[in-house]
N, C-alpha and C positions, 0 to 999 in steps of 0.2 A: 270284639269284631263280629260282623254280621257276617252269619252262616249264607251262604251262598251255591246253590242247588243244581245240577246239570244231570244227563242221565248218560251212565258207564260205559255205553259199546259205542264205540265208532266216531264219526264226525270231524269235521274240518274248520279251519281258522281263516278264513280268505277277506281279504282288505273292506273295510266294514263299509268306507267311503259315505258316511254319513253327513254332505255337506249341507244339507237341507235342516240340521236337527236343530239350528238356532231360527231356521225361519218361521217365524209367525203366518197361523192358518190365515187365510185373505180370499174372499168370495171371488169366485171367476164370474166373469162377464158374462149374461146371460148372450147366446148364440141366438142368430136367425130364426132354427129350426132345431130340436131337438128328434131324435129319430130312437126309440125308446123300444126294445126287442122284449115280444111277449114273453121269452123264458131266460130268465137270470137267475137259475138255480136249477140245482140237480131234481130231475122228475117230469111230469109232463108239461107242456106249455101252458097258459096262463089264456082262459077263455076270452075271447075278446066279448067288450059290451060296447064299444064304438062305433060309430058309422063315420065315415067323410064327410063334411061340414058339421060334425058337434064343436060345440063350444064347450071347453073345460078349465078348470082353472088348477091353481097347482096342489094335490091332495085330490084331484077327481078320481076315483076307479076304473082307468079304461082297459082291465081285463082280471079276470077273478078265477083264483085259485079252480084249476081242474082237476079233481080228486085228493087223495090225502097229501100223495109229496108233489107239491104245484105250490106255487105263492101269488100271491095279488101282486100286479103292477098298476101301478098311479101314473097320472100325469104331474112332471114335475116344473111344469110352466103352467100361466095361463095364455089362450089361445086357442085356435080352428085347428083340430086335425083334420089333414090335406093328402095325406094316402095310409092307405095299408097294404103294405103288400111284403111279397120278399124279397130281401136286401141281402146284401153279402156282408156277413158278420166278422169278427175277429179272427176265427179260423179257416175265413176264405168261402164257407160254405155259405146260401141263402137261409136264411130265416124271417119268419114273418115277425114287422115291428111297423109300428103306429108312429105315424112320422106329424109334431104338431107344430105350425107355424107359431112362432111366439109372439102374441103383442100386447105385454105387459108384466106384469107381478101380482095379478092376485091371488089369493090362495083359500082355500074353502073356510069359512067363517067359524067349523068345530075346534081349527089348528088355535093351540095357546103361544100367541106370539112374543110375548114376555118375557125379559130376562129371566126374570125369575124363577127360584130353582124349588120344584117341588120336593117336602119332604115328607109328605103326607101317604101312606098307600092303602087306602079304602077298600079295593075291590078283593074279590077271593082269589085263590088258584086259577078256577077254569074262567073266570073273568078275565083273569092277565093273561092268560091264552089264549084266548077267545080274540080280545087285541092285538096280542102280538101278530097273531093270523091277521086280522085286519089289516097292519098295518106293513104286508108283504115282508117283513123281515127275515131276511135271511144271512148264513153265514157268511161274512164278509172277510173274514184271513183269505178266499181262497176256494172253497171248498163247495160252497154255496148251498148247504144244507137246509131245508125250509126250517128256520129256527121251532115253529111249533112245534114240531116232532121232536126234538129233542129235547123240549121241554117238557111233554108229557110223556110221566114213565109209564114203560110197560107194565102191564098186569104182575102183580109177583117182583116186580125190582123196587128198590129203593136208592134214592139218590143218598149219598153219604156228604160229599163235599163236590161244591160247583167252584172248578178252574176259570179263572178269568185270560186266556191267553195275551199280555203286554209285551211278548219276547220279541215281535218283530224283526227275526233274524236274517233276512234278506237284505243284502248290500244293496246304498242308495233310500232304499224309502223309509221315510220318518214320520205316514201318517198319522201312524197308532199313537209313537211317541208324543207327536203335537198334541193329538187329542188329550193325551193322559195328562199335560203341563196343564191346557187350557180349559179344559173340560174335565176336571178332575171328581169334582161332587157330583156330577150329573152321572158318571160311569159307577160310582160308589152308588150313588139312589140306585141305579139300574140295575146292581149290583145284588140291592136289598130288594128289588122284584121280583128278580127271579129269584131268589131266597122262599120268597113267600111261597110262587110259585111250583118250587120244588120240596116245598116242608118242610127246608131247613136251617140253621143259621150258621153257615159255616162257607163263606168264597173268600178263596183266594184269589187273589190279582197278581199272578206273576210276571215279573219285569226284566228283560234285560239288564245286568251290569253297566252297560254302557249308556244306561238311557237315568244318569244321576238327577236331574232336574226332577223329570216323572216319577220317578223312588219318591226322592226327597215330599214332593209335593202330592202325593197320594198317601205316600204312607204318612205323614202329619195330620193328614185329613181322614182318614179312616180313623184314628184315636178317635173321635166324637160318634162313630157307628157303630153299632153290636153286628157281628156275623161277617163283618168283613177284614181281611187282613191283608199282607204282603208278605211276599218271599223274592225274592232277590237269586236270581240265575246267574250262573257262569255262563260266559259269552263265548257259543259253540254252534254251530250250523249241523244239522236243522233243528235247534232247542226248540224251534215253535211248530212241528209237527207232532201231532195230537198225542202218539204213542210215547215220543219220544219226552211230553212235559210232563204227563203222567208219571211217569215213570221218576222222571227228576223229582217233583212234589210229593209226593207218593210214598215213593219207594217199588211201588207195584208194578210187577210186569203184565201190560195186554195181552193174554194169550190168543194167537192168531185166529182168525175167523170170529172173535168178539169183539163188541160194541165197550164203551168206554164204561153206559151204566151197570154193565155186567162185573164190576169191581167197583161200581159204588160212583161213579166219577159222572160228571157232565163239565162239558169244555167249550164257552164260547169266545170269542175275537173279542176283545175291548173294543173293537166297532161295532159290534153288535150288540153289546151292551150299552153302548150309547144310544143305539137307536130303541133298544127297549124302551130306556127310558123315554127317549123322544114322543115313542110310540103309546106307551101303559098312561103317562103321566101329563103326553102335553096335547096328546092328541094328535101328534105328526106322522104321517106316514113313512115308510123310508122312500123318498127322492131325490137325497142329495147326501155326496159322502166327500171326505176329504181324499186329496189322489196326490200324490206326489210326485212332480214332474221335475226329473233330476237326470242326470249323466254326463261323461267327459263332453259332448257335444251339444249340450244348452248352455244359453248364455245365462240366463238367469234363472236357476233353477227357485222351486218354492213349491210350499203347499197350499191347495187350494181347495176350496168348497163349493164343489162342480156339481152340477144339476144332472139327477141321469139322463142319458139321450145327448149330452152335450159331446160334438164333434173331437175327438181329441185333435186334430189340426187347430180348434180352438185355443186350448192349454196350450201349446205347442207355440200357439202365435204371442199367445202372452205372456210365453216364457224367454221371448228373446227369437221365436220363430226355428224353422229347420236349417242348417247348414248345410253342403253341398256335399259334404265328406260321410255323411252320417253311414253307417255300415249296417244298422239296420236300429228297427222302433221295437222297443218289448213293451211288451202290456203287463205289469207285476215287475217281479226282482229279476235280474238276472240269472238266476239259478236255475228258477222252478217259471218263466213266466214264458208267456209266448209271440214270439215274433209276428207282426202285422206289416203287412205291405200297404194298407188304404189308410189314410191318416182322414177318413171323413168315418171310418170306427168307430161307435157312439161311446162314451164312457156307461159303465154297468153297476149293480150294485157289488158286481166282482173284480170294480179294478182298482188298485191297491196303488197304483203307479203306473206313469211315461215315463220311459229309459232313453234317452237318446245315447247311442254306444257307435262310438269310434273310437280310433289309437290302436295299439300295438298291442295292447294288454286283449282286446276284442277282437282280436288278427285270428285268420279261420287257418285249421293245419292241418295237413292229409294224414289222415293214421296210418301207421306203419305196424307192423306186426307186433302181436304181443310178446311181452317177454316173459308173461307168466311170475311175474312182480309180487302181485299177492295184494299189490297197496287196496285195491279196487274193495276187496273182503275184509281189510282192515277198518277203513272208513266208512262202512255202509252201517249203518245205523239199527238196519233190521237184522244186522248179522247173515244176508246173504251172499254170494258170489258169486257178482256180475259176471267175472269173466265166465262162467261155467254156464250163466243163460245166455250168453255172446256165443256160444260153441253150442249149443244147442238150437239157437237160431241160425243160424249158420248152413247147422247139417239138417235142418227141416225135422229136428225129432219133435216126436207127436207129442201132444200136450198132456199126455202123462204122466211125461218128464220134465215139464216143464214146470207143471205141478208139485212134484216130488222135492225141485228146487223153490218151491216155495214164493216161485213169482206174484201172488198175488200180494203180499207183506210189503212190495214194497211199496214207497209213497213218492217217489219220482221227485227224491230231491235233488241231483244230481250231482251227487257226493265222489261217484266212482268213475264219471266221468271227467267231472275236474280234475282229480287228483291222476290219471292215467296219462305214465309218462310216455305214450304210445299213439296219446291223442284221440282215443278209439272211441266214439261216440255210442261208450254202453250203456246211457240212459236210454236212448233211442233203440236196442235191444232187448232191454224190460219192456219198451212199451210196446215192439210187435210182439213179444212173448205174451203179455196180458191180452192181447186182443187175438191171439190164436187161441188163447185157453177160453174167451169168452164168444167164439165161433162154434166149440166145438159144446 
């Protein structure tokens, strides 16, 4: 029997609703107009190099990394860019983004447009770094870390073993899984890049239990590669936050306030292991990722391979379009992702998924007083207790206390509010606690 890996405190089992996981990835229609926002990752915005009336085509650089955590963004069409300015993004607020009218498909002449799967890797360390940086990549689970940085260690650290995150534990989306069936050697090559890159031969690919095809079909195929392997997870929310696969794989606990390489570990998305490869090997930049447009309210849900800057109203319409009922549009999983009111919201290299959500299961309920239950501390994963920064947010105590409770551990997967039989919306009380502690 295959050993099967989860990590010991906390966590939830909520209806996986994976209806997507037989659909085949299928290119979306390229859009009118792609509207492409200079910062898609944590750090500063991304310099712009474009003017109004350039001509670019898809892989051009229309804005280049501004200091060390900043990443390139490309154009992921060809076409005239026709404005720059600030637009109203995903969370409502304006950001500046390069908006380019599309009239056609071509793509810059370095891109290797060929099936075929390179298994060759010539360049050194800081040469795959050096690319990776070029080719804007960044952490695409979610988190949106400019992958160069985490690829180069700190002075004094050493990588031990590079995690490949495949646990995709959010209800509904099944990009990662698609990738891993269909795109399997290519995340393994990508796999053995950054290997190189980190100096070592030893990644793991961890998978979901529930994702048997991708097991099946990685781990067969990994037998033919040195330094790469699989492990096989129990199926538990949130297996795929960073601490928490650590921990599973490992055995090793993050101690709070450090970084993953500080116990030897480095942890990317099997999306962004495929775009390394994309990146290192074919010459691609990242401008197109898979998104999975699913929920009780599309008619035809499926995964697609969306250009960044593409409208979600796009996907949306090629999924069977909006229905009237819809209760509201999430950008990512249900859990952890965030509700949008403008469905001309460009797609990012951080969006993992379209949720359409209605029905009864998505029905909104007035919280009622707590009962002092305890479940909320049971199922938090970082081992804190919500309710006690709920009552500290409450009573306005200063962020000392807020601290003491250890609010910054948590990773806002909304464990304690699912499960609170009271309805009490205390994910949304960690997050004004962290943002009181980072006022003060």
């Amino acid at each position: 029997m295959v050993k099967k890996y989860t990590f010991p405190m906390g966590g939830i089992h909520p209806d996986k609703h994976k209806i997507t996981a037989s659909c085949p990835i299928i290119k979306a229609e390229l859009p009118p107009f792609v509207t492409i926002p200079v910062k898609q990752h944590i750090g500063a915005p991304a310099k712009i190099l474009v003017t109004k009336g350039d001509k670019v085509k898809a892989g051009t650089l229309l804005a280049d990394a501004d200091g060390i955590v900043s990443a390139d963004v490309h154009s992921s069409v060809s076409g005239e860019v026709t404005k720059i300015e600030d637009t109203p993004g995903a969370g409502g607020y304006t950001e500046k983004m390069i908006t380019v009218k599309v009239e056609g498909d071509d793509w810059e002449s370095s891109i290797d447009r060929t099936p075929d799967i390179v298994k060759e890797i010539k360049l050194t360390a800081e040469e795959i770094i050096a690319k990776i940086r070029e080719g804007g990549i960044v952490g695409m689970g979610g988190a949106g870390y400019p992958t160069p940085i985490k690829t180069t260690l700190p002075e004094g650290k050493k990588a031990e073993m590079l995690i490949i995150n495949g646990i995709e534990c959010e209800p509904f989306l099944t990009a990662d899984d698609r990738l891993m069936i269909e795109k399997a050697e290519q995340i393994i090559m990508g796999a053995k890049v950054l290997n190189r890159a980190l100096g070592i031969q030893n990644a793991v690919i961890a998978i979901d239990e529930n994702k048997p095809d991708a097991i099946e079909r990685i781990t067969n195929l990994s037998k033919l590669y040195v330094g790469v392997n699989v492990k096989v997870c129990k199926t538990k929310y949130p297996q795929g936050g960073e601490r928490q696969l650590i921990n599973a794989i490992t055995g090793r606990e993050l101690p709070s306030g450090k970084l993953p390489i500080d116990i030897g570990c480095v942890v990317q998305n099997v999306g962004t292991v495929f775009a390394v490869y994309e990146t290192v090997l074919k010459n691609k930049p990242l401008f197109e990722r898979v998104v999975t447009v699913s929920g009780p309210g599309c008619a035809h849900p499926g995964n697609y391979l969306a250009r960044i800057g593409t409208p979600i109203s796009s996907l949306i319409k090629q999924s069977g379009g909006q229905p009237d009922d819809i209760e509201k549009i999430v950008l990512g999983g249900p859990m952890m992702g965030n509700t949008v009111t403008n469905t001309e919201t460009p797609v990012t290299k951080l969006t993992s998924g379209i949720l359409l959500l209605n029905g009864a299961e998505f029905a909104k309920h007035e919280p009622t007083a707590c009962i002092r239950c305890g479940k909320c501390a049971l199922v938090c994963p970082a081992g804190l207790r919500p309710f006690a920064i709920r009552q500290a947010v409450s009573f306005n105590d200063p962020a000392d206390t807020l601290r003491r409770l250890h609010v910054g551990d948590c990773i806002e997967c909304g464990c304690c509010a699912y499960t609170c039989p009271a309805h009490i919306p205390l994910l949304d009380y960690c997050k004004i606690a962290k943002q009181e502690i980072r006022k003060k």
